[in-house]
C-alpha positions as CSV (number, residue, x, y, z in Angstrom):
1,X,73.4,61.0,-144.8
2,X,74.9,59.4,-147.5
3,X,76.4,55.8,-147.1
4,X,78.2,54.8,-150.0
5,X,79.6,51.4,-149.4
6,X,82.7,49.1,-150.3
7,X,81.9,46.2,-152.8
8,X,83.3,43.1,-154.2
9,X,82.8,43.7,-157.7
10,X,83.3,42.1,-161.0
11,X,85.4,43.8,-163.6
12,X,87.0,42.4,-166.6
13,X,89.7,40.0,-166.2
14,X,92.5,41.1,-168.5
15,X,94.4,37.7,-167.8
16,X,91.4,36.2,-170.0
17,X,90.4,38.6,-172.3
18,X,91.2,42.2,-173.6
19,X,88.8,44.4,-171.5
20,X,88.4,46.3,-174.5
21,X,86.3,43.3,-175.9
22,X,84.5,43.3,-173.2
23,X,82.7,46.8,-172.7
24,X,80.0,48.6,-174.7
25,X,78.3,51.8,-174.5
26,X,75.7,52.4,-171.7
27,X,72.5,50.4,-172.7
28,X,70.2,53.0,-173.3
29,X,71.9,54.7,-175.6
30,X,72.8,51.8,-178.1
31,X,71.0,51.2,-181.7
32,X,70.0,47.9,-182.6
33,X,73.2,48.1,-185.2
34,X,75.5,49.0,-182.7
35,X,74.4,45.9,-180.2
36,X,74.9,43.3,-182.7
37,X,78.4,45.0,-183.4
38,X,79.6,44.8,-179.5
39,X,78.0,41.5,-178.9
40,X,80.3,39.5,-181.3
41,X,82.1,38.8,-178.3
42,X,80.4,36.3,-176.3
43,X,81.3,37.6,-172.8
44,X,80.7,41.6,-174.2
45,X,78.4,42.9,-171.7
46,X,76.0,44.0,-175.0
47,X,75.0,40.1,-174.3
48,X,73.4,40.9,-171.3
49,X,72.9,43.9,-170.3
50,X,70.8,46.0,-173.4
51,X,67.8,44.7,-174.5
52,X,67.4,44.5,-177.9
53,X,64.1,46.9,-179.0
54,X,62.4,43.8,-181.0
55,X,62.9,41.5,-178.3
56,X,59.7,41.1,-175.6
57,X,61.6,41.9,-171.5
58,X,60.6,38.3,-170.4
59,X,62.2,36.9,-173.5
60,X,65.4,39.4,-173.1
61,X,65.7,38.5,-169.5
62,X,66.1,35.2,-169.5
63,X,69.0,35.4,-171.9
64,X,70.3,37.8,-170.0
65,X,70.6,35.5,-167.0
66,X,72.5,32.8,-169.5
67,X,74.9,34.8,-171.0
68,X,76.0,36.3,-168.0
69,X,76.6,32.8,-166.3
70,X,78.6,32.2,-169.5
71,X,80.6,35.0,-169.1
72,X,81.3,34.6,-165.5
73,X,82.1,30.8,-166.4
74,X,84.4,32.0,-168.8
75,X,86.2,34.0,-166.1
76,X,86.4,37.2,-168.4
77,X,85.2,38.9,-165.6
78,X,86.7,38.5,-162.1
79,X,85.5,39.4,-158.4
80,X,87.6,41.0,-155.5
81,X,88.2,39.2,-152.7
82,X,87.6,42.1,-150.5
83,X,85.4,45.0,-150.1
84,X,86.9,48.2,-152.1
85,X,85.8,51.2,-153.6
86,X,87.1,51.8,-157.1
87,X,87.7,55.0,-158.8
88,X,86.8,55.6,-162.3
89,X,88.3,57.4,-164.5
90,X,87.8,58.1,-168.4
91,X,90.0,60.4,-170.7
92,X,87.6,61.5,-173.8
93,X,87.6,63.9,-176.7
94,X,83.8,64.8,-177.2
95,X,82.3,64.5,-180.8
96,X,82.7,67.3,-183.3
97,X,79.0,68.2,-183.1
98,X,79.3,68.4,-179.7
99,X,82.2,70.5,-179.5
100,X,80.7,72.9,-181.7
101,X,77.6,73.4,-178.7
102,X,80.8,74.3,-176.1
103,X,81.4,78.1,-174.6
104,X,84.6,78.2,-176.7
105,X,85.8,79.6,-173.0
106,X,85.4,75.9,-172.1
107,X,86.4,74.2,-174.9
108,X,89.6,71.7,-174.2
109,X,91.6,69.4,-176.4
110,X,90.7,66.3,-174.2
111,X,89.0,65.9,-170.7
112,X,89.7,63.8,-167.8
113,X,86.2,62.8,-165.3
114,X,87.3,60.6,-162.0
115,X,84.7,59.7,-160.0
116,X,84.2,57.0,-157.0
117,X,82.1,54.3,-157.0
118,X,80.6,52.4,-154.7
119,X,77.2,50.6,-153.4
120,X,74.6,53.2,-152.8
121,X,73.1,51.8,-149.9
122,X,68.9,52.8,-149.8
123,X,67.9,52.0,-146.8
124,X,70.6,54.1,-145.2
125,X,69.8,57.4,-147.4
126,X,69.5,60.3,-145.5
127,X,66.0,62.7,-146.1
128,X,66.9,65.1,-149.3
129,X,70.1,63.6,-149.5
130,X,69.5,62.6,-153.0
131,X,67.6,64.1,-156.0
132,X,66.1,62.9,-159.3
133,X,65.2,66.1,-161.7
134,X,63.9,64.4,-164.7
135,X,61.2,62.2,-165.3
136,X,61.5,58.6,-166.3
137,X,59.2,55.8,-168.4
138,X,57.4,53.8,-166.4
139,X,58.3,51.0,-168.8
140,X,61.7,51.2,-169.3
141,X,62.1,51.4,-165.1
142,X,60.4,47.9,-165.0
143,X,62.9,46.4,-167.5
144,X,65.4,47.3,-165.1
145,X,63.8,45.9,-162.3
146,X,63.0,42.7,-163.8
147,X,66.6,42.6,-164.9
148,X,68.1,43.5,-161.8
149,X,65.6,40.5,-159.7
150,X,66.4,38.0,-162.2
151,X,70.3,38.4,-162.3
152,X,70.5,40.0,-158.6
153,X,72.9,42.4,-160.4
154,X,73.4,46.3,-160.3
155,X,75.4,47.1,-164.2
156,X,77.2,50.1,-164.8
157,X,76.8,53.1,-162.3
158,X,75.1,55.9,-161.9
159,X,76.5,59.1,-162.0
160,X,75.7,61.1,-159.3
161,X,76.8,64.9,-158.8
162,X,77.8,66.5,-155.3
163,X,78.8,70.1,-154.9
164,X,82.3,70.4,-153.4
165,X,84.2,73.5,-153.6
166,X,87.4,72.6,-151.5
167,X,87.4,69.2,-154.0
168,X,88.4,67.6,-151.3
169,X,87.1,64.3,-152.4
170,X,89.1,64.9,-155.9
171,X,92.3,65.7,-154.5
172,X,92.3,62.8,-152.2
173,X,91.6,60.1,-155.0
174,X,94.2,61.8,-156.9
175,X,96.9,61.8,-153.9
176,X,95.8,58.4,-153.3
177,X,96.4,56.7,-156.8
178,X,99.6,59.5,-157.4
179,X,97.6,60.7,-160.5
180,X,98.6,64.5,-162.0
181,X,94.5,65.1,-163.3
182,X,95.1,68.8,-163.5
183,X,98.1,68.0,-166.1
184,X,95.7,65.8,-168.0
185,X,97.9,62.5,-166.9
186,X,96.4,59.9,-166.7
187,X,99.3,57.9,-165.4
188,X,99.6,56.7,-161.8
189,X,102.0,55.1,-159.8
190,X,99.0,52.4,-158.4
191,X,98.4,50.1,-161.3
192,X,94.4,49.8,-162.3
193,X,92.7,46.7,-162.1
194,X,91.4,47.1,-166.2
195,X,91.8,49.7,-168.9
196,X,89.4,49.4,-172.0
197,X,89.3,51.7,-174.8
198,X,85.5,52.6,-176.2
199,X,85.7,54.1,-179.4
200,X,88.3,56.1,-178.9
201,X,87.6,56.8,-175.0
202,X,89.7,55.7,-172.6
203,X,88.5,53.9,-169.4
204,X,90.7,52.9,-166.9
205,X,89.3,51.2,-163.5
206,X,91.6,51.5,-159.9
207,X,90.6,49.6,-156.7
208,X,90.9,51.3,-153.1
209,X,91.1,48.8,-150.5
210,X,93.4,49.9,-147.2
211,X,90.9,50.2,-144.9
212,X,92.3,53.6,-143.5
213,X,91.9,55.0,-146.7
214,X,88.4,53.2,-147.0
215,X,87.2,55.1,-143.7
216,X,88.3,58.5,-144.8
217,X,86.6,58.5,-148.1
218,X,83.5,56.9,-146.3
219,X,83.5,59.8,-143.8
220,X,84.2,62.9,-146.9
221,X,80.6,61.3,-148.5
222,X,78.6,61.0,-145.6
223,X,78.1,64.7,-145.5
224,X,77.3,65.5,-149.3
225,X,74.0,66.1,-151.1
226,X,73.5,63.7,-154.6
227,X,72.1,65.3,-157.8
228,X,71.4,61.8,-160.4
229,X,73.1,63.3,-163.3
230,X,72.6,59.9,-165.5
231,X,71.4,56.4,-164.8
232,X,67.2,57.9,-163.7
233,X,65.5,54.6,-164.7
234,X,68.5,52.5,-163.0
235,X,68.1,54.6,-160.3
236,X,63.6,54.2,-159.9
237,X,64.5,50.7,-160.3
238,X,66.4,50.1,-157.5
239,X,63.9,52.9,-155.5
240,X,61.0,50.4,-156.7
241,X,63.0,47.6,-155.3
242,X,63.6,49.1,-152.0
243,X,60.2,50.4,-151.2
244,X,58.6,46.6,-152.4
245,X,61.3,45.3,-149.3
246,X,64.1,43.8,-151.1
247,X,67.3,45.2,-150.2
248,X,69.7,47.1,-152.8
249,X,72.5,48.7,-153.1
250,X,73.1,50.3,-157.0
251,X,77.0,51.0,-157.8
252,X,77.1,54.7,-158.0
253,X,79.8,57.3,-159.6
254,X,80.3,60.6,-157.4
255,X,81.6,63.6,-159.6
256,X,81.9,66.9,-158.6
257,X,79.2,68.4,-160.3
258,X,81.4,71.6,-161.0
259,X,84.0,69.5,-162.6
260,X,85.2,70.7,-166.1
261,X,85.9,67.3,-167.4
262,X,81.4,66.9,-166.7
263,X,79.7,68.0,-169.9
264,X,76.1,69.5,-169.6
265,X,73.7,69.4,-172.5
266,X,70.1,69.3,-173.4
267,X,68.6,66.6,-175.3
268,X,67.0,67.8,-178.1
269,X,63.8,66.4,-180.1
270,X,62.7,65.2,-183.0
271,X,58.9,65.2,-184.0
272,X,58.1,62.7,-187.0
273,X,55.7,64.1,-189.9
274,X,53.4,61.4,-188.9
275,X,53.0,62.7,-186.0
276,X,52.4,66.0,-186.6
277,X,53.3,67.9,-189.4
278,X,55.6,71.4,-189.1
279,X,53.7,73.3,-190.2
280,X,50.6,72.1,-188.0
281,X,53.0,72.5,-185.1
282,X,54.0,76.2,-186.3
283,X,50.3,77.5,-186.4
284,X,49.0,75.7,-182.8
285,X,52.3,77.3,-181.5
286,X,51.2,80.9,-182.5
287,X,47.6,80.0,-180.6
288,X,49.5,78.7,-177.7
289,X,52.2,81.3,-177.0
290,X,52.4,85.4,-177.2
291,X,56.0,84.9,-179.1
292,X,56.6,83.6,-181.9
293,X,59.3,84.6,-184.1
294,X,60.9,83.2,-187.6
295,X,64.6,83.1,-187.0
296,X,66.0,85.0,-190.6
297,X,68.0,82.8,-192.5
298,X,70.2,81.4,-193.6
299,X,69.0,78.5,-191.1
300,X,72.0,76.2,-190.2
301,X,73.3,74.0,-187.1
302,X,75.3,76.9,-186.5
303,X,72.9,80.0,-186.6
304,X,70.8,77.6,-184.5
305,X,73.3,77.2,-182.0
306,X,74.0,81.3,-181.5
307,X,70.3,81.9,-180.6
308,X,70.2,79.1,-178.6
309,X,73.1,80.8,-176.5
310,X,71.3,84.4,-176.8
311,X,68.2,82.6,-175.4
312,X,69.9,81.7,-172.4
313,X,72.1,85.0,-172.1
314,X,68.7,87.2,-172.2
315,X,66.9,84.8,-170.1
316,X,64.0,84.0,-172.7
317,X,62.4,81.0,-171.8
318,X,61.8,78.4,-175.1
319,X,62.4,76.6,-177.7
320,X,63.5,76.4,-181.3
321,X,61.0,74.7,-183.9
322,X,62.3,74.3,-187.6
323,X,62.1,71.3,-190.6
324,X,65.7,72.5,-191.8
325,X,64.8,75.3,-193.9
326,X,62.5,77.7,-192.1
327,X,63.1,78.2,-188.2
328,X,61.2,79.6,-185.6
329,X,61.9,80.6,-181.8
330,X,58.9,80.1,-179.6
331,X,59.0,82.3,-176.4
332,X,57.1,81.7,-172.8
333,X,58.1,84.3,-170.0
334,X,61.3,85.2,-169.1
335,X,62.6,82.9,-166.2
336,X,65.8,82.3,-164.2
337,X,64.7,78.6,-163.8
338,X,66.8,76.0,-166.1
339,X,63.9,73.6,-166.4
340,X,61.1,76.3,-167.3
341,X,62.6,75.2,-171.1
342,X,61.6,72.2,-170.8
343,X,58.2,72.7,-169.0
344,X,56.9,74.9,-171.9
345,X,57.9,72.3,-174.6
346,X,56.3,69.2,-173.0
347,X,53.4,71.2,-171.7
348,X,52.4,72.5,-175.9
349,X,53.7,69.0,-176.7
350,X,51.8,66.7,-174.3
351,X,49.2,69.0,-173.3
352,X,47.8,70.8,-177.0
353,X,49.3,68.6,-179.4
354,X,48.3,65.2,-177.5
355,X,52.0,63.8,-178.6
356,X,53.4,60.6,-176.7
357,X,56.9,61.3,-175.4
358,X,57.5,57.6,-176.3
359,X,57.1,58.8,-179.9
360,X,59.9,61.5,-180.0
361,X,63.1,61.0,-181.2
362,X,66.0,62.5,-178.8
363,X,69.6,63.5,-180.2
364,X,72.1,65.1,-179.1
365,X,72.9,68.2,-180.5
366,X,71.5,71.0,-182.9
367,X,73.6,69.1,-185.6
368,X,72.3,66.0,-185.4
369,X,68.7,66.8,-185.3
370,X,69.5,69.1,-188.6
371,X,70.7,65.8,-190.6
372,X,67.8,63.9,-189.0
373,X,65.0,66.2,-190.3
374,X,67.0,66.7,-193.8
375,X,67.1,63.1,-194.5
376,X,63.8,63.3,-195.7
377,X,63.8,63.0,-199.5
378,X,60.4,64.1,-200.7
379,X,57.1,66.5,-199.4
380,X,55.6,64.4,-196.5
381,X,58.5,62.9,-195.2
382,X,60.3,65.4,-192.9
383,X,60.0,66.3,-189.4
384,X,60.0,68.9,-186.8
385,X,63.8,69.7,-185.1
386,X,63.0,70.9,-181.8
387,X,65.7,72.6,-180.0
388,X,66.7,73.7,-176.3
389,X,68.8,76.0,-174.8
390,X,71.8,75.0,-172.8
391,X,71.4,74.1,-169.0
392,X,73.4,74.5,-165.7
393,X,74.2,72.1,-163.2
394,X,73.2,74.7,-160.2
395,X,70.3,75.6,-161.9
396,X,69.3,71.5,-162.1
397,X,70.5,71.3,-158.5
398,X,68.3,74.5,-157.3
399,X,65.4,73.1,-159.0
400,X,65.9,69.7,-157.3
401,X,66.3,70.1,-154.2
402,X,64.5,73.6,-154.0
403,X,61.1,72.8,-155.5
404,X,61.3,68.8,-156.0
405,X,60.0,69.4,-160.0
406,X,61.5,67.2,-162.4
407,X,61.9,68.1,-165.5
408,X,61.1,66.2,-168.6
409,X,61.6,62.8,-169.7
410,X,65.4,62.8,-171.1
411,X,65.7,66.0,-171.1
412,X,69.9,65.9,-169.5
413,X,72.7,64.3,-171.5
414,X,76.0,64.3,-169.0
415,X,79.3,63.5,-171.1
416,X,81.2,61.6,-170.4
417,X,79.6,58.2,-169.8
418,X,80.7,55.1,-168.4
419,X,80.9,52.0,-170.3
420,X,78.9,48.7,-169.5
421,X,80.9,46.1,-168.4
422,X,83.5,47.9,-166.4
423,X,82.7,47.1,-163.1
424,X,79.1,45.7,-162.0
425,X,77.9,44.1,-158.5
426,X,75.6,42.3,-156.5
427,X,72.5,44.0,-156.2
428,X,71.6,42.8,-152.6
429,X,74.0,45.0,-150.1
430,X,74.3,41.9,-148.1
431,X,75.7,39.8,-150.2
């Protein structure tokens, strides 16, 4: 069973300030440089919410509990008076390097995710109603927890994936705000509660309070089965919280997980020179594997992209390994199983090469980690792209819920992403 509760939550208060002032991208995924660009605002949630990489989680947290005072002092943020769920919904163009990585079957001029949110209550979960299927660091769970205890606030939600084919949940958030999503409108005749604009994504916020209308959403969860698409260490935090006693409740985002608006892609890696060195990495690959093959050139994001997709079309199980000029694909045995990609990677990576996930760089698409491994400027100072093939959100789900093994440490990027400061609550389901 799934109990996914109505919460007062805070959300920016456009009365006070422009909500677009006010949000910032999802924590983890913000560069020190982009941080100090969102917090120029005093009440942007980039004050407390992220923690600056320099700055020790003690020191972090106890700013983090100031500022937010300040900013709820400052009433940019307001509280419902009542209980509600709230449905999000964000209108987004993806990047051009990401485009590039999309079935062009798939490909759309602009996508539209809704999604309802409410307090995932723990202590009411059901036995595999929910499933994590990657791994998370341990460290990076207990910022979160110490961030969460000392504020007793749950931030931006986790995403969370059902499997609905009816849509039934979809349809009736759409009748209920009068919102056209198939036409790509994203206007509705019930006003939201806050719009912000993100770099050039839109986020727009609706509250759902009538209690009829409360009930029947309540009941359409109750029955569904959770895949954590995004938010893992958010998530482990507030497991960590609930198994040590204290009770919690994280906001949570339900997509359908078959939605065409939900973007799957693989995180892909880069290995500094100072780590190991690519051609080091070539040769232990040869020992470690019965394929490896150089991929003929001319090597480019785009040639890197097509065997990625002939990878998964054929079924071939691995990885691509190049430094930008030379590129090789390195081959395990063929497998229907999405994660078995990721498996052989960290298993040569962790297990021969003795390499600390905590010392890879992830980015997000073929392109990207091209640029990254060209930027070196001399012998000695490039590193190793390494590469994925795409995923499927049945094949994650099968994996999940079939077997229980989780995959690698960040090895799932979900567009598109909320924004931090939206909407946030109390962590404590009681209060």
């Amino acid at each position: 069973m799934v109990d996914l509760s109505p919460t007062r939550a805070w959300h920016p208060n456009p009365s006070v300030a422009d909500p677009s002032e006010l949000v910032c991208p999802v924590y983890d995924t913000l560069s020190d440089a982009e941080l100090i660009r969102f917090a120029r605002h005093p009440s942007n949630a980039a004050q407390f919410v992220p923690r600056p990489r320099t700055v020790p989680v003690d020191e972090f947290v106890r700013s983090a509990v100031g500022r937010l005072e300040e900013a709820l002092r400052a009433r940019a943020y307001q509280r419902d008076e009542r209980p509600s769920y709230y449905v999000y919904g964000i209108r987004y163009v993806p990047p051009v390097d990401i485009v590039e990585t999309i079935a062009p079957a798939a490909r759309r001029p602009e996508y539209l995710l809704l999604g309802l949110v409410g307090a995932l209550d723990f202590a009411k979960l059901g036995h595999d109603s929910v499933a994590l299927h990657e791994r998370t660091f341990n460290d990076r769970v207990d910022e979160r927890v110490a961030l969460t205890d000392a504020t007793g606030t749950t931030f931006a939600p986790i995403l969370a994936g059902y499997h609905q084919p009816d849509h039934r949940l979809n349809d009736e958030l759409e009748r209920l705000l009068g919102l056209d999503r198939r036409g790509l409108s994203f206007t509705s005749t019930v006003p939201p509660v806050a719009e912000a604009t993100l770099d050039g994504t839109t986020h727009r916020l609706w509250r759902i309070d009538d209690p009829e209308a409360v009930e029947f959403l309540r009941s359409i969860v109750a029955d569904l089965r959770l895949l954590i698409l995004d938010g893992h260490h958010r998530f482990t935090a507030a497991a960590h919280r609930h198994y040590e006693g204290r009770p919690t409740a994280p906001l949570t985002m339900l997509v359908n997980g078959q939605d065409r608006a939900l973007q799957l892609l693989p995180w892909h890696r880069v290995l500094p020179v100072t780590t190991v060195p690519f051609e080091e990495m070539v040769a232990a690959a040869r020992k470690e594997f019965p394929t490896v093959l150089s991929v003929e050139p001319p090597v480019s994001p785009a040639s890197a992209i097509l065997r990625l997709a002939e990878m998964r079309a054929e079924g071939h199980r691995g990885f691509l390994a190049t430094d930008g000029e030379s590129c090789y694909e390195v081959r395990g045995a063929a497998s229907d199983d999405v994660g078995a990609d990721f498996d052989l990677l960290h298993g040569f990576l962790e297990g021969r090469l003795r390499v600390d996930p905590h010392e890879l760089e992830f980015v997000r698409s073929p392109r990207a980690a091209f640029d990254r491994v060209r930027a070196g400027h001399g012998p000695g100072e490039v590193g190793t792209a390494l590469l994925l093939p795409s995923l499927t959100e049945h094949g994650i789900e099968v994996r999940a819920f079939g077997t229980g093994a989780v995959m690698a440490h960040k090895s799932t990027m979900f567009l598109p992403k909320v924004a931090e400061g939206m909407l946030f609550a109390p962590a404590d389901p009681r209060a």
